[in-house]
N, C-alpha and C positions, 0 to 999 in steps of 0.2 A: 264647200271645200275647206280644209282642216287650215287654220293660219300657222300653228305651231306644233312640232314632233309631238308632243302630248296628246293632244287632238286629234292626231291623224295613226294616232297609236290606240288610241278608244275606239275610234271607228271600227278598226280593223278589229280591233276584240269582239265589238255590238255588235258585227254580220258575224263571226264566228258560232256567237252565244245565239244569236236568233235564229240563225240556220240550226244549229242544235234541238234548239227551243222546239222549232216548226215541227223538226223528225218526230220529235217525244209525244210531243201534241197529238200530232195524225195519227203516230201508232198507236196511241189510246185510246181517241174517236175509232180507229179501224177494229179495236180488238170489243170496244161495245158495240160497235156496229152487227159483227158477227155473233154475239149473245143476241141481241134484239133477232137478228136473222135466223136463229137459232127456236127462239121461244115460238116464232112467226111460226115456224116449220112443223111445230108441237115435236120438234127433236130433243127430249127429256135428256138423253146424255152427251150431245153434243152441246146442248146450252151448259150444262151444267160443267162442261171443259171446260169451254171458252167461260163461263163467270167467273173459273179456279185460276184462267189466265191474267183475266183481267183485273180480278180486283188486288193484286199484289200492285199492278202495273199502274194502277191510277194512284194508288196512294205511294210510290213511287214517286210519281208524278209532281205531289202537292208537296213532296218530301223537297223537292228541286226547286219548289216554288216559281213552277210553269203555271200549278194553276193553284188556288186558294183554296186551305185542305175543307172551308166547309160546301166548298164545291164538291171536291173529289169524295167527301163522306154523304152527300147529298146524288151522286151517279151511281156511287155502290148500296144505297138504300136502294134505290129505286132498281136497279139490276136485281139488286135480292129479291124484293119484293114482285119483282116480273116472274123471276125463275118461283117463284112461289107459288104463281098460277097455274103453273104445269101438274100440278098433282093428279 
């Protein structure tokens, strides 16, 4: 529990910001989820949607610094390089 207005003024931002956080997070694990789902299916143009969705959304993502951009450049390698395999 917060001792003084200050502290209990940051909390209230922290759960804002991390509730935030969580949304941005899930929807980017959701939206590579569905490209992996995508390549599984050998659906050449539905993977190739959802990769055109995704990869704005993750680097997005590291833009916000939810996640660290040589993660997010390290999710969109390897997404490319899956959708690669579909030839």
């Amino acid at each position: 529990m917060a001792n003084h207005k200050s502290a209990a003024k940051r909390n209230r931002q922290s759960e804002v910001r991390r509730a935030r956080n969580m949304h941005v997070r899930s929807t980017m694990r959701t939206l590579v989820k569905q490209v992996r789902e995508a390549v599984t299916a050998e659906n050449k143009e539905l993977a190739q949607a959802a990769f055109e969705k995704a990869v704005p959304y993750i680097s997005k993502t590291a833009t916000k610094g939810i996640i660290h951009k040589a993660t997010a450049s390290r999710k969109i390698s390897r997404l490319t390089k899956l959708i690669n395999t579909l030839n």
